[in-house]
TIRO-2110 file (N, C-alpha, C; in Angstrom, 1 decimal):
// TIRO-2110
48.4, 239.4, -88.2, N, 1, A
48.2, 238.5, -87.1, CA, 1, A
46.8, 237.8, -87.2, C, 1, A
45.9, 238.1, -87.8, N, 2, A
44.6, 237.6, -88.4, CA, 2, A
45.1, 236.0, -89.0, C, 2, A
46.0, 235.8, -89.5, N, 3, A
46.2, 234.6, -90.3, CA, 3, A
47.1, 233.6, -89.2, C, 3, A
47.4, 234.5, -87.9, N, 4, A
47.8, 233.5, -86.8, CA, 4, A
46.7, 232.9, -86.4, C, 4, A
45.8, 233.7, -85.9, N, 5, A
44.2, 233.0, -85.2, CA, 5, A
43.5, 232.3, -86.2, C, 5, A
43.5, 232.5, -87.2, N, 6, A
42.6, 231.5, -88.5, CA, 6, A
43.5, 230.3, -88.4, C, 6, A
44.9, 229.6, -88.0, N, 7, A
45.2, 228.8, -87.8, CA, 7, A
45.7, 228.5, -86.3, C, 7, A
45.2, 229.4, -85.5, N, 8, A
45.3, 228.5, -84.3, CA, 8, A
44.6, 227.9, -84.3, C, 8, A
43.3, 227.3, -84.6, N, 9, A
43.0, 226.2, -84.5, CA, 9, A
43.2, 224.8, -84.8, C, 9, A
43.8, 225.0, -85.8, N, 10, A
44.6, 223.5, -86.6, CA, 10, A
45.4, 223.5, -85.9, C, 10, A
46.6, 224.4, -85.7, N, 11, A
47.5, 223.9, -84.7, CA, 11, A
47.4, 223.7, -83.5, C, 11, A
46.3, 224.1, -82.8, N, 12, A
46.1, 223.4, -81.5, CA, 12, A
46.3, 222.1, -81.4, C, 12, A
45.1, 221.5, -82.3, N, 13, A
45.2, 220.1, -82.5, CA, 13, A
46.4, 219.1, -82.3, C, 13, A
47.2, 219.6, -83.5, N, 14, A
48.6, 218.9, -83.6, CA, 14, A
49.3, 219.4, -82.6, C, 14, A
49.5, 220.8, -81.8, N, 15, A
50.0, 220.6, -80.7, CA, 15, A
49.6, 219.9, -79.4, C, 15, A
48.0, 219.8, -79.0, N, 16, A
47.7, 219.2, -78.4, CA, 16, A
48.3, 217.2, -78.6, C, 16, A
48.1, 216.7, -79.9, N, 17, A
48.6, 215.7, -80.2, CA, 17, A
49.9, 215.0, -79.7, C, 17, A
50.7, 216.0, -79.9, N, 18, A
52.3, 216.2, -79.4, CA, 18, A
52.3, 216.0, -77.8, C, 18, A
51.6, 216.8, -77.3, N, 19, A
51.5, 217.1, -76.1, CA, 19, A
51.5, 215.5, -75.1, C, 19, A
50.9, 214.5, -75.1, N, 20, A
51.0, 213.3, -74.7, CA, 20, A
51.7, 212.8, -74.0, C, 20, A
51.9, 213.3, -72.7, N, 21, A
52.8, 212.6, -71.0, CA, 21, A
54.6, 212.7, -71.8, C, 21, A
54.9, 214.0, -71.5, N, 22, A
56.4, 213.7, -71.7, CA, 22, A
57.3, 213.0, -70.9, C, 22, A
58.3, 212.5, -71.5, N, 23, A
59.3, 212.0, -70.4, CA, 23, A
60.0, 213.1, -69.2, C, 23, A
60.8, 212.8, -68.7, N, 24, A
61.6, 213.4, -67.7, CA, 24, A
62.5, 214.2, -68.4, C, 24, A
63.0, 213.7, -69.4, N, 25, A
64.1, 214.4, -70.1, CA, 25, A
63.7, 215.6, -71.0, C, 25, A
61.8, 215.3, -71.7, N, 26, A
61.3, 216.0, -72.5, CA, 26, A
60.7, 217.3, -71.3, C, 26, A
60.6, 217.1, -70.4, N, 27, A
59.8, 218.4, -69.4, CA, 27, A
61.2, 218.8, -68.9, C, 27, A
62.4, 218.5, -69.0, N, 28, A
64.0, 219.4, -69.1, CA, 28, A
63.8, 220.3, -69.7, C, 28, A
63.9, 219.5, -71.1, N, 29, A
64.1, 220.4, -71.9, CA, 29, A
63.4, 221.3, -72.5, C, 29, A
61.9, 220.9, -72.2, N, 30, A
60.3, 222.5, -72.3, CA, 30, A
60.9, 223.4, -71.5, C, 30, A
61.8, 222.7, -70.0, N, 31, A
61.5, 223.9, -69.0, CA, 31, A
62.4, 225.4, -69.4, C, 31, A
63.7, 224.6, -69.8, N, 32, A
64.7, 225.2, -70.8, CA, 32, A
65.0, 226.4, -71.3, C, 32, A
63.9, 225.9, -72.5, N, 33, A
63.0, 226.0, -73.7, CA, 33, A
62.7, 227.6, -73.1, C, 33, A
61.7, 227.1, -72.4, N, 34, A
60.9, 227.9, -71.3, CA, 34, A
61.2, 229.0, -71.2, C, 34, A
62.5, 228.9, -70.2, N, 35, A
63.2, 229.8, -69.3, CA, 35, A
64.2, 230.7, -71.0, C, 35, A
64.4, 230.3, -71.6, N, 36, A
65.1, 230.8, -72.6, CA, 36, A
64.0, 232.0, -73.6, C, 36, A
63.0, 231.3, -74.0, N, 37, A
62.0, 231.6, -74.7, CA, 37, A
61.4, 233.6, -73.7, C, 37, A
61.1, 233.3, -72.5, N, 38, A
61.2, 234.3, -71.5, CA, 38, A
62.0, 235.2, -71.3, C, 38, A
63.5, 235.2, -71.5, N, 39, A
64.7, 235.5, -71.6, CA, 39, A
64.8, 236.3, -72.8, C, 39, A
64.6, 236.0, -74.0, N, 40, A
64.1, 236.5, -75.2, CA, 40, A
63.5, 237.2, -75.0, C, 40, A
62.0, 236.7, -74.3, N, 41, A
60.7, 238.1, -74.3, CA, 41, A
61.9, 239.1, -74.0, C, 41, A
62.2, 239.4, -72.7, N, 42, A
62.3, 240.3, -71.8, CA, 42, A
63.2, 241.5, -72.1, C, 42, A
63.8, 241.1, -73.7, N, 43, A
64.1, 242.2, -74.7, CA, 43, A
63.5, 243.0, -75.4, C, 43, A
62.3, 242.4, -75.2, N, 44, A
61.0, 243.4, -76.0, CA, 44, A
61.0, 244.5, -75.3, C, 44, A
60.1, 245.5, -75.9, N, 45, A
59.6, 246.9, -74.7, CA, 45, A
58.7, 246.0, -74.4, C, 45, A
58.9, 247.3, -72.9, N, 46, A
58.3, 246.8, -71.4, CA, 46, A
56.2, 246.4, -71.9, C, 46, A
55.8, 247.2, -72.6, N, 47, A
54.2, 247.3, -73.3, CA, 47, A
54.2, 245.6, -73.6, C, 47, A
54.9, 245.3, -74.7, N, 48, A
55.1, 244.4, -75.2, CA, 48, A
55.4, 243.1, -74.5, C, 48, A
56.2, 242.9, -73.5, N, 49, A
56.8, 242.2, -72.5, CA, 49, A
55.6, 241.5, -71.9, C, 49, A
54.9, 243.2, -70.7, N, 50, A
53.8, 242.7, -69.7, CA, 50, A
52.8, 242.2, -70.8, C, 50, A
52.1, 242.2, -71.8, N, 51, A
51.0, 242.4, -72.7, CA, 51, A
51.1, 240.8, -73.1, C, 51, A
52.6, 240.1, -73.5, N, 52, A
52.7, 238.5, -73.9, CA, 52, A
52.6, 238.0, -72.3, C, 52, A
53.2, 238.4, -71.0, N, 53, A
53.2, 237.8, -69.6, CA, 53, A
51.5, 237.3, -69.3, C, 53, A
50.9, 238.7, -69.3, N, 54, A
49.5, 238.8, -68.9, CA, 54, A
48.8, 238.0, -70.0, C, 54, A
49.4, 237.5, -71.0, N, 55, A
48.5, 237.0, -72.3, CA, 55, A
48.4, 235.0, -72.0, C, 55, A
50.0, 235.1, -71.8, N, 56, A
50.4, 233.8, -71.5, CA, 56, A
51.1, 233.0, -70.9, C, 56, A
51.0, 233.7, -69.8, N, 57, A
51.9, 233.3, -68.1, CA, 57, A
50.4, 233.6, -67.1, C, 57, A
49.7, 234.6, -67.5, N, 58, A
48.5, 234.9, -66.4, CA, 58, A
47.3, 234.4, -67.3, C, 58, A
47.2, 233.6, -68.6, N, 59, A
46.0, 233.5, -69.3, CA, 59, A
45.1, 234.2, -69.3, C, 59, A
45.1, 235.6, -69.0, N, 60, A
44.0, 236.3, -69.4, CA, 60, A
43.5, 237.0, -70.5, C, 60, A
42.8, 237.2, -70.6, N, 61, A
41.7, 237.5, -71.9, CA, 61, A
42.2, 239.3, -72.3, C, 61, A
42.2, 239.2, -73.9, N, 62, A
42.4, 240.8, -73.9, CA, 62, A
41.8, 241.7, -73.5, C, 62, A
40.6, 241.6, -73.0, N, 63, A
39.9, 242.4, -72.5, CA, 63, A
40.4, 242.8, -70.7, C, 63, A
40.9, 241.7, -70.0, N, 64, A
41.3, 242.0, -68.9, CA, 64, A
42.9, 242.3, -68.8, C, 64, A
43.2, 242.0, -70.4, N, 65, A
44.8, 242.8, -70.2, CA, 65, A
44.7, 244.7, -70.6, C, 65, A
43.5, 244.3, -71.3, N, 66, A
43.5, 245.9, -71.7, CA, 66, A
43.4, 246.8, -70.5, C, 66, A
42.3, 246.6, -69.3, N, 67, A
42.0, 246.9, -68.4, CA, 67, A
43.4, 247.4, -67.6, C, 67, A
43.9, 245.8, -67.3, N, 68, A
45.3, 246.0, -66.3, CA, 68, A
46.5, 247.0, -67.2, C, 68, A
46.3, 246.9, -68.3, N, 69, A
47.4, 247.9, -68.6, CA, 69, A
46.7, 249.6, -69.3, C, 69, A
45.2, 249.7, -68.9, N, 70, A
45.2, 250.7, -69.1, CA, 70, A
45.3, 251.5, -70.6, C, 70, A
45.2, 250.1, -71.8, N, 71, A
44.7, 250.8, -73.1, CA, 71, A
43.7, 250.1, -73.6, C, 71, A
43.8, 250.2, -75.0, N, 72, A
42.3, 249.6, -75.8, CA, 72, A
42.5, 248.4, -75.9, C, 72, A
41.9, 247.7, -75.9, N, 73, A
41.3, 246.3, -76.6, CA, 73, A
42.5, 246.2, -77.9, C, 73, A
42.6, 247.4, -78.9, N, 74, A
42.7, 246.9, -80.0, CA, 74, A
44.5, 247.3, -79.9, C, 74, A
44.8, 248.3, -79.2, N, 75, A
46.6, 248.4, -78.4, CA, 75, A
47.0, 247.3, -77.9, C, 75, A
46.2, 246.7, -77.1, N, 76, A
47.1, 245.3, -76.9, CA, 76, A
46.9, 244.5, -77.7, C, 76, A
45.8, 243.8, -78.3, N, 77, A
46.0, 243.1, -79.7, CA, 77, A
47.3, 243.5, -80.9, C, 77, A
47.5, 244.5, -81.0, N, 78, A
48.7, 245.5, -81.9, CA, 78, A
49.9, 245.0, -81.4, C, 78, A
49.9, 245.5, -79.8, N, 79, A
51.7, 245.0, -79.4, CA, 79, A
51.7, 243.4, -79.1, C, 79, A
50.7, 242.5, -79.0, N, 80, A
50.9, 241.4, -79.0, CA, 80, A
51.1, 240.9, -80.4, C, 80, A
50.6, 241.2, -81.2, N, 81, A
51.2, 240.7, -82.8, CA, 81, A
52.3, 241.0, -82.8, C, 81, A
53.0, 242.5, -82.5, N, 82, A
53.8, 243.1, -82.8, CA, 82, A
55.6, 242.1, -81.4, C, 82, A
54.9, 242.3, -80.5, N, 83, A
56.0, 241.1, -79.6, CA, 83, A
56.3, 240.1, -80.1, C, 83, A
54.9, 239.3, -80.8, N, 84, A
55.0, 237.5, -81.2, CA, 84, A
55.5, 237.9, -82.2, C, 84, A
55.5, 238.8, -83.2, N, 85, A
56.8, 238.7, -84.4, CA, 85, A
58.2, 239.0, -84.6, C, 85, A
58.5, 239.9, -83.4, N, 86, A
59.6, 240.1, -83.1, CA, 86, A
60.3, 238.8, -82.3, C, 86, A
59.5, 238.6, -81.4, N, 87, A
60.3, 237.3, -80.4, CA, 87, A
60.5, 236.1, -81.3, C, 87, A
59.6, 235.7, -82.3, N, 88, A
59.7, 235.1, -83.3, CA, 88, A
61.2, 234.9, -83.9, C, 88, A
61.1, 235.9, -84.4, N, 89, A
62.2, 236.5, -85.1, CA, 89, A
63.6, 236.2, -84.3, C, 89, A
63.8, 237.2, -82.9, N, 90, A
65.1, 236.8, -82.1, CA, 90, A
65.1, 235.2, -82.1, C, 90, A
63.8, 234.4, -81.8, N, 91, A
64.5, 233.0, -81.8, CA, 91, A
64.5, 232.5, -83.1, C, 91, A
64.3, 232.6, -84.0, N, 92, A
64.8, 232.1, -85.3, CA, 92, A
66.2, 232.6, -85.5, C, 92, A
66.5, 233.7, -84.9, N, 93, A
68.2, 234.2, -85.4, CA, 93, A
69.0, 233.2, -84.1, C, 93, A
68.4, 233.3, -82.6, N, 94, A
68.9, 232.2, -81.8, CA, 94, A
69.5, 231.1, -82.7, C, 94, A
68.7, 230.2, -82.7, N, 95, A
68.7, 228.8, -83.6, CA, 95, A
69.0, 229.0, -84.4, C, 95, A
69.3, 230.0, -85.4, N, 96, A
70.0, 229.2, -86.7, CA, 96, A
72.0, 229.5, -86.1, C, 96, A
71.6, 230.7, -84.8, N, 97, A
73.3, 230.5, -84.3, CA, 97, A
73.6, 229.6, -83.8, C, 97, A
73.0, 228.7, -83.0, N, 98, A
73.0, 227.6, -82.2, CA, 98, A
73.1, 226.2, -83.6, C, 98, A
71.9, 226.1, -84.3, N, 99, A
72.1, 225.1, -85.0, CA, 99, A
72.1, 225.1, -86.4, C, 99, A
72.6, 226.2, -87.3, N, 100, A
73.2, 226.3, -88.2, CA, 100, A
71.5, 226.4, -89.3, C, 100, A
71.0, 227.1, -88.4, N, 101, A
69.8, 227.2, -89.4, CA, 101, A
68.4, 226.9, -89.3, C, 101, A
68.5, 225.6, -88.2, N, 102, A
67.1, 225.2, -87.7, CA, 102, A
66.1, 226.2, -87.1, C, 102, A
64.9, 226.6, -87.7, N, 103, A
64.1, 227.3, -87.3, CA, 103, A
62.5, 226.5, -86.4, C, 103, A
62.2, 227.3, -85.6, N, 104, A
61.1, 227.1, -84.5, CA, 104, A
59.5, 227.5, -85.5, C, 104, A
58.8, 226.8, -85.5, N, 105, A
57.8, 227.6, -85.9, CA, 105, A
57.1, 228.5, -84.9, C, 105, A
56.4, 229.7, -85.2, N, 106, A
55.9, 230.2, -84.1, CA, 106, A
54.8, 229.6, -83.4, C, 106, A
53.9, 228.6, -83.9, N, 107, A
53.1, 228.1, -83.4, CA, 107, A
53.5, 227.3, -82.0, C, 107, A
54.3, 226.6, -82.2, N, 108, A
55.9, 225.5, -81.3, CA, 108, A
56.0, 226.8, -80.3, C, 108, A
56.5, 228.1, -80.5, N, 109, A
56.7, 229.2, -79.8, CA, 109, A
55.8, 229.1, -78.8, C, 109, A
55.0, 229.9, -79.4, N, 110, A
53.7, 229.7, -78.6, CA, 110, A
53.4, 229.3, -77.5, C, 110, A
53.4, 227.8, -78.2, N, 111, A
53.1, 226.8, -77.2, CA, 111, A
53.5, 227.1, -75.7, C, 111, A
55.2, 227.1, -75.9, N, 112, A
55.7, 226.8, -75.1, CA, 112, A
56.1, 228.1, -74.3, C, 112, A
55.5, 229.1, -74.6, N, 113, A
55.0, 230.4, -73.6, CA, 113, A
54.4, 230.2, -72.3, C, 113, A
53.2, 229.1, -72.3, N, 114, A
52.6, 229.0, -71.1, CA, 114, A
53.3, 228.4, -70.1, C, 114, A
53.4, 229.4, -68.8, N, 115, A
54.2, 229.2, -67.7, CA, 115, A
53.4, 228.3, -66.7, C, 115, A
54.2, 227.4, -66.6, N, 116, A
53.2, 226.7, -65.7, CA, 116, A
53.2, 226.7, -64.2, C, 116, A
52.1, 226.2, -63.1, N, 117, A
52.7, 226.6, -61.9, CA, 117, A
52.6, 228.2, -61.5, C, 117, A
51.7, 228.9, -62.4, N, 118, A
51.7, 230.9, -61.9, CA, 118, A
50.4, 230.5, -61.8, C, 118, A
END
């Protein structure tokens, strides 16, 4: 997961880039997206689950997820790599059943974690 954070920052960029006043039709289909992507989580274990919610539905900092869930710093860093590769994963097997192979990058994933409106 070290080689996610050395490139979240380039992909911020390009996702912020992207990001530019969607249409009506494009905030459908994030919400979707969204609601699907969540749907997915919620197959994870429960550790795993709360640890991506509190990470990127409540934006808080690992240090204040560590607290609310009551382990280390370095346990929830662990199950969050360990959720983001798994969820990863279920939606890349999603999509290639859906569209014969098209894959999501996780960065795109990501993105589209943050719940908006909590």
């Amino acid at each position: 997961c070290t080689r996610l954070r050395r490139s979240a920052s380039a992909g911020r960029a390009v996702l912020e880039a992207k990001a530019i006043e969607p249409g009506p039709r494009d905030r459908i289909a994030q919400g979707e997206t969204r609601q699907s992507l969540w749907a997915a989580a919620r197959t994870l274990s429960p550790i795993q689950y709360e640890a991506l919610w509190l990470r990127y539905a409540e934006d808080m900092p690992i240090k204040e997820i560590a607290k609310v869930m009551g382990n280390s710093q370095v346990s929830v860093k662990v199950a969050l790599c360990r959720a983001r590769m798994r969820l990863a994963e279920k939606l890349q097997d999603m999509a290639a059943a859906r569209k014969g192979g098209g894959k999501a990058s996780l960065k795109e994933t990501l993105a589209l974690m943050k719940v908006e409106g909590v």
